[in-house]
N, C-alpha and C positions, 0 to 999 in steps of 0.2 A: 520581554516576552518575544521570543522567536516566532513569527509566521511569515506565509507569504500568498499570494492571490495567483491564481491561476484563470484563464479565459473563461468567461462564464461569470465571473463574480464568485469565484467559489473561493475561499478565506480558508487556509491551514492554519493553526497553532501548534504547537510543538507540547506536548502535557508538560511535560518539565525539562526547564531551561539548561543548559549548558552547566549552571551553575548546580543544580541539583534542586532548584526551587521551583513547585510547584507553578504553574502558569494558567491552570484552570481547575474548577472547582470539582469535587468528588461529585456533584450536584449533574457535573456536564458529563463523567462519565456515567452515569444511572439513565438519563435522558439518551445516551448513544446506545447503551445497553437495552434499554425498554423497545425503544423504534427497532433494532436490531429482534428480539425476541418475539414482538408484537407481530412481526412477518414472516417468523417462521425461520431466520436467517443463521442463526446461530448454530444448528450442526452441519451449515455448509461453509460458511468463515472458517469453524474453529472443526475443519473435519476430524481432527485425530483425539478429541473425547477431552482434551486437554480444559477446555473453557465451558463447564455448562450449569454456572450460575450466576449471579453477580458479583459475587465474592470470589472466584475464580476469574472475571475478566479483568477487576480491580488488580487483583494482586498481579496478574501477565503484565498488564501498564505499569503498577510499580519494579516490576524486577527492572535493575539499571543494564539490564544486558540488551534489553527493549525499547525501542525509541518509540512513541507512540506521536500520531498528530490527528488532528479531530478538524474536520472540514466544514461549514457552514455557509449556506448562503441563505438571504435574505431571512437570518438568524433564524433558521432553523440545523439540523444535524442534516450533511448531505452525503459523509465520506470519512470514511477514517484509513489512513493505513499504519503498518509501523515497520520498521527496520529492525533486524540482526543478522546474527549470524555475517560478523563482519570482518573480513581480510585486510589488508592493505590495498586500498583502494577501491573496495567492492563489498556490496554486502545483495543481503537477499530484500525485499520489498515483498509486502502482503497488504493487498488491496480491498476493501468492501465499500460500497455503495450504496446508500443507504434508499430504502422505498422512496418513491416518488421522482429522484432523479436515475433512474438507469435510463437508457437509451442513450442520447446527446449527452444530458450531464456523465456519465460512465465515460464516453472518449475525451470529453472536455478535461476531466478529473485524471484519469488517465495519464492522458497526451502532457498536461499541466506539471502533474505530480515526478513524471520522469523526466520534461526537460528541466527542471527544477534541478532536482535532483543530479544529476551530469552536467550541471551549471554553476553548481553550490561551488565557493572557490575559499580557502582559509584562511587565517589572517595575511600571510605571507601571498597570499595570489595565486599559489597554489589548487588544483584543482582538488577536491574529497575524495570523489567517485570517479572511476575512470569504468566502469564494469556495477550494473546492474543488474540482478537474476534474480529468477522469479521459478516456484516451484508449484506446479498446479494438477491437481489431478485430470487421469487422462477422463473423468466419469465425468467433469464438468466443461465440457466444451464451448459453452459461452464463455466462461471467466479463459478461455483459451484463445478464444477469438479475441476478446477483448483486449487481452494480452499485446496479440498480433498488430493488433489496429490501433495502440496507443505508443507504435514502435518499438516492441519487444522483439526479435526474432527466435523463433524454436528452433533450437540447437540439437534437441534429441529428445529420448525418454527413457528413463529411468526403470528399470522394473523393480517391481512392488517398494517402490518410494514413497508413501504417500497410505499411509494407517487411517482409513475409514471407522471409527468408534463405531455407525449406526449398523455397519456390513459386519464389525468385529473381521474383517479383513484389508488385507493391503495390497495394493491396490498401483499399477502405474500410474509415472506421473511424469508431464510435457515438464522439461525445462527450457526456462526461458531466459536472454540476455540482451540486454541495451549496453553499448560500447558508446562511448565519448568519441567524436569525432578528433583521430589523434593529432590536427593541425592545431587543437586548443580551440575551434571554432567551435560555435552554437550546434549542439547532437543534432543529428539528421530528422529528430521529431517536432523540431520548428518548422521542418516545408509542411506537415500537416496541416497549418494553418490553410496553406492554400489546397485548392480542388478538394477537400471533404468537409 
């Protein structure tokens, strides 16, 4: 099973392993699902209409084009995100947080989730990631912020990028990138730790 812990105590798992074996139960995605739904959360994660029942967020974790990881502290659901849309070197990140941890937990999970990620190195010692991005509507300016403040920087915006299902329009959208520090050192979201 692939995880790993980021500050805070908050514990990722990978839903399914490298090998293509399941690593958590159908069980944990219904409980991610229910807490996500129960608050209202679901047509702001999945803004473009793509995901709106349970059997629609099941089947996005299975497609193998989608990396999913499921967050949990003190065994409850705190965070999920998942990876596609992948280059050489680079792919996109999409972030949710689940009720009860936003504020602190959000930049801990954040900050966690991408030096992570720009740290990950392969079997050969090799780095994964060198390039991070992130695609956010411009109608949501906290997950914007949040962005900014877990080490993202806005590089630009997109016009009408970003397909609103609830508006039935589309909609600009901030993009965002975290670059690997090119000396091979720890990304520059490790000084986070200190003065915030």
């Amino acid at each position: 099973m692939y995880g790993f812990e980021v500050d805070g105590g908050f514990k990722f798992y990978k839903f399914r392993d490298f090998d293509g074996t399941q690593s958590l139960a159908d069980g944990h995605l219904h409980w991610f699902w229910e807490t996500m739904r129960k608050a209202g959360q679901i047509p702001v994660i999945f803004y473009d209409g793509t995901v709106e029942n349970f059997r629609d967020f099941q089947n996005l974790v299975l497609r193998e084009d989608q990396h999913f990881f499921f967050g949990f502290k003190d065994q409850q659901p705190a965070g999920l995100f998942w990876l596609n849309g992948f280059t050489s070197k680079s792919c996109f990140v999409h972030l949710a947080i689940m009720p009860g941890f936003h504020g602190k937990g959000t930049l801990l999970m954040g900050r966690g989730v991408l030096r992570h990620l720009l740290s990950v190195t392969d079997v050969a010692g090799g780095y994964v990631f060198d390039c991070i991005k992130g695609l956010i509507p411009v109608t949501n300016p906290l997950a914007c912020r949040m962005a900014e403040r877990s080490g993202f920087t806005k590089v630009g915006i997109l016009p009408q990028a970003a397909y609103l299902a609830a508006d039935d329009k589309s909609m600009d959208a901030a993009i965002f990138c975290a670059v690997r520090n090119k000396a091979g050192a720890m990304p520059e979201t490790e000084n986070f730790k200190q003065g915030e």
